[in-house]
PyMOL commands that place a pseudoatom at each C-alpha (Angstrom):
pseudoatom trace, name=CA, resn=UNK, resi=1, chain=A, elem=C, hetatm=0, pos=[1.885, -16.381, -4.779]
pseudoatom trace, name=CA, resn=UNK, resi=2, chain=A, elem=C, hetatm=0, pos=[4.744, -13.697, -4.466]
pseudoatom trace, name=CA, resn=UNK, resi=3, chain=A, elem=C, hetatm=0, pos=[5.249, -10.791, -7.015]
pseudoatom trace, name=CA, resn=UNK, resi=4, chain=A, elem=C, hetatm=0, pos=[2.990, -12.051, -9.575]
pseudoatom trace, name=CA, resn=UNK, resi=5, chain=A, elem=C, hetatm=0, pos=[-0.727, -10.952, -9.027]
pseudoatom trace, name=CA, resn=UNK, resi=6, chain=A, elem=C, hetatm=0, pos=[0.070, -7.677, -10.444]
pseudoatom trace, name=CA, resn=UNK, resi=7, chain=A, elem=C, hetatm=0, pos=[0.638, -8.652, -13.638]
pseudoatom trace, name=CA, resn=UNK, resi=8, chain=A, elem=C, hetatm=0, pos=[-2.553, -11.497, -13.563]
pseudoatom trace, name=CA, resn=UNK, resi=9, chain=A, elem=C, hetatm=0, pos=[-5.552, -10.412, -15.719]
pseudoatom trace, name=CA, resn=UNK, resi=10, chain=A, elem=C, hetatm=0, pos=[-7.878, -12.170, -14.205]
pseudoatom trace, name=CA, resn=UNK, resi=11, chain=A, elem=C, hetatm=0, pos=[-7.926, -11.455, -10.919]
pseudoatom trace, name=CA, resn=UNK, resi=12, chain=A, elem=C, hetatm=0, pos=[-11.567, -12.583, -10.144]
pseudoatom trace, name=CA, resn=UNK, resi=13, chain=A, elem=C, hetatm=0, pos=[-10.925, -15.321, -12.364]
pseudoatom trace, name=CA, resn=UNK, resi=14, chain=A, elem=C, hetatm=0, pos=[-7.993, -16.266, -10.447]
pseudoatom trace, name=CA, resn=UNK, resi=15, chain=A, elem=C, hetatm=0, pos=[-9.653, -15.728, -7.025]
pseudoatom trace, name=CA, resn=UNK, resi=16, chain=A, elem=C, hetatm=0, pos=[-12.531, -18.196, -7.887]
pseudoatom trace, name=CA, resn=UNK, resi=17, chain=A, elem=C, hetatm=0, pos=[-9.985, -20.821, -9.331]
pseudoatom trace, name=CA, resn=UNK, resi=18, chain=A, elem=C, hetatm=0, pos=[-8.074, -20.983, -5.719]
pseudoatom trace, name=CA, resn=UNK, resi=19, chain=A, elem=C, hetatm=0, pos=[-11.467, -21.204, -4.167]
pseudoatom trace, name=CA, resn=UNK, resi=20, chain=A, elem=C, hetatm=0, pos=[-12.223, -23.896, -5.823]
pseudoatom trace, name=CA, resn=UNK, resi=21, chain=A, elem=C, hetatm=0, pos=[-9.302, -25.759, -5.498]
pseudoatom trace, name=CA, resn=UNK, resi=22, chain=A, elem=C, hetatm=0, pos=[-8.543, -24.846, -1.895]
pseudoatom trace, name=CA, resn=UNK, resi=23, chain=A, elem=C, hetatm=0, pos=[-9.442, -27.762, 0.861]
pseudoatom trace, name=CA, resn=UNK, resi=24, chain=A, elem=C, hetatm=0, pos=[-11.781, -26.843, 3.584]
pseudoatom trace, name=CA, resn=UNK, resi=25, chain=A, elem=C, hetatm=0, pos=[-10.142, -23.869, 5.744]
pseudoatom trace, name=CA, resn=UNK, resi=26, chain=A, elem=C, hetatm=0, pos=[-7.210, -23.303, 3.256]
pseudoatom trace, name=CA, resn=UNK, resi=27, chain=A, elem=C, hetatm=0, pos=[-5.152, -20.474, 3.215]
pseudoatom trace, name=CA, resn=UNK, resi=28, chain=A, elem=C, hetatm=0, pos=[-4.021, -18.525, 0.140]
pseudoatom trace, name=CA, resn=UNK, resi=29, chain=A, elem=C, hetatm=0, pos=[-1.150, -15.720, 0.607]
pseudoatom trace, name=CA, resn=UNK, resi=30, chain=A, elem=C, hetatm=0, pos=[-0.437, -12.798, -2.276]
pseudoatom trace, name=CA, resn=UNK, resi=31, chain=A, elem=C, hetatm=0, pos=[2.308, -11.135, -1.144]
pseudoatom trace, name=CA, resn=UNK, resi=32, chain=A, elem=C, hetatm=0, pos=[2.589, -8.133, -3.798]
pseudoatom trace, name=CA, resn=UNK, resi=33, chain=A, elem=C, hetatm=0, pos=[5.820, -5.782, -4.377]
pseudoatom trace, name=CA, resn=UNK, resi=34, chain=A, elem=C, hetatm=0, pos=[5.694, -2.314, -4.361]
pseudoatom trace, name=CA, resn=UNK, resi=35, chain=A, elem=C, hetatm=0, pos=[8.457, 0.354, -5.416]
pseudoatom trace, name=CA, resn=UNK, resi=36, chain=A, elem=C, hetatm=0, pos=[10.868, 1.163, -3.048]
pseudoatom trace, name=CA, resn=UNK, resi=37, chain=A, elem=C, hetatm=0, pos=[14.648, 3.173, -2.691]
pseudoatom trace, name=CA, resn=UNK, resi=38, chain=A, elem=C, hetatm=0, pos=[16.882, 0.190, -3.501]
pseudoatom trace, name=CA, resn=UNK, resi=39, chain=A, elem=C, hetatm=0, pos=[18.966, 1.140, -0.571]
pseudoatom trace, name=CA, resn=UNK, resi=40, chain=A, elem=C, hetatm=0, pos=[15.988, 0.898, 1.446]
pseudoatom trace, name=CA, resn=UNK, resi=41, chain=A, elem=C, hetatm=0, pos=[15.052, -2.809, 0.306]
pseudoatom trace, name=CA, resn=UNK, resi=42, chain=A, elem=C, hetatm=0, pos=[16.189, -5.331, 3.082]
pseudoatom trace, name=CA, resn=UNK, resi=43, chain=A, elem=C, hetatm=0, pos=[16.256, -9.004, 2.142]
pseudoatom trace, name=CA, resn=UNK, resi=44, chain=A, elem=C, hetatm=0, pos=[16.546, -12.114, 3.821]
pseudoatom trace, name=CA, resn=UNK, resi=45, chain=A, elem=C, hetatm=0, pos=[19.887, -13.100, 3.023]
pseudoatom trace, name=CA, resn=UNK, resi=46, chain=A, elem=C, hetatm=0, pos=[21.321, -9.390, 4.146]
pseudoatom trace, name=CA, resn=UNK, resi=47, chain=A, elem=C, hetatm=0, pos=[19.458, -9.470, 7.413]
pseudoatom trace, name=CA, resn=UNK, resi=48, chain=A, elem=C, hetatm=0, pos=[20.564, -12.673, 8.749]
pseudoatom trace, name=CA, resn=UNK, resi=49, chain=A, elem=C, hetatm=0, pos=[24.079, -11.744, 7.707]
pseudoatom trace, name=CA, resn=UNK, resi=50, chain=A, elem=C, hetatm=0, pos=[23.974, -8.343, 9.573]
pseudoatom trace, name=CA, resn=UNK, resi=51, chain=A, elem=C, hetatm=0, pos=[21.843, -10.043, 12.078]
pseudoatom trace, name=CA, resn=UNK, resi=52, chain=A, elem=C, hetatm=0, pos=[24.866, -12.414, 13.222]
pseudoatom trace, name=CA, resn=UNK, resi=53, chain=A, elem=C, hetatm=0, pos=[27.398, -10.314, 12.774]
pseudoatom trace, name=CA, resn=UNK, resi=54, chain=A, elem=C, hetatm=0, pos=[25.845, -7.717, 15.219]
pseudoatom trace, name=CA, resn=UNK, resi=55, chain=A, elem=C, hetatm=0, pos=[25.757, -10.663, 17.509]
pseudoatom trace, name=CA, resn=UNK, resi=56, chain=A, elem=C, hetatm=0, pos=[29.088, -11.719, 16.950]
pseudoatom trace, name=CA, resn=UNK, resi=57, chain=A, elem=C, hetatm=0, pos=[29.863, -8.363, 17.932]
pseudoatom trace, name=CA, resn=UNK, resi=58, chain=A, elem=C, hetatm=0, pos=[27.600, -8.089, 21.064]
pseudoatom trace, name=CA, resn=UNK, resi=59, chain=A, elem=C, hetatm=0, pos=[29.332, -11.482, 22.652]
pseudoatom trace, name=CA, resn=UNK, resi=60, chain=A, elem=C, hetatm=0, pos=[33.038, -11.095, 21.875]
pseudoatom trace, name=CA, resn=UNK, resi=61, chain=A, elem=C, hetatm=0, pos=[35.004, -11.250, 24.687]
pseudoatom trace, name=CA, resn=UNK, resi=62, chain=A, elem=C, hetatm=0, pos=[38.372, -9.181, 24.940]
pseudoatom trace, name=CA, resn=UNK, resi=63, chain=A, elem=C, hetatm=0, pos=[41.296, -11.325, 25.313]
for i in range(1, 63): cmd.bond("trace and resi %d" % i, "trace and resi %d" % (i + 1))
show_as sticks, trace
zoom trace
């Protein structure tokens, strides 16, 4: 669940329904947002572009 149990009412409610409805040794993940500088806010999508174009960069060879 990702940028949603904020705005849940129930969170015991919720907590209990996963519980129940989780196998033996399941795994349930809330990752929640929090406010941040939009010029500080990294996602995906920009990081593996700027990751590959620093190596791009790193590996060219001069001709």
């Amino acid at each position: 669940m990702a940028n949603t149990f904020h705005g849940v009412p129930d969170k015991t409610g919720l907590a209990r329904a996963v519980h129940t409805a989780l196998k033996p040794l399941g795994r349930f993940a809330i990752v929640n947002w929090y406010r941040r500088p939009r010029e500080n806010t990294t996602t995906p999508q920009y990081s593996r572009r700027h990751e590959h174009h620093s190596i791009a960069n790193e590996h060219h060879e001069p001709r």
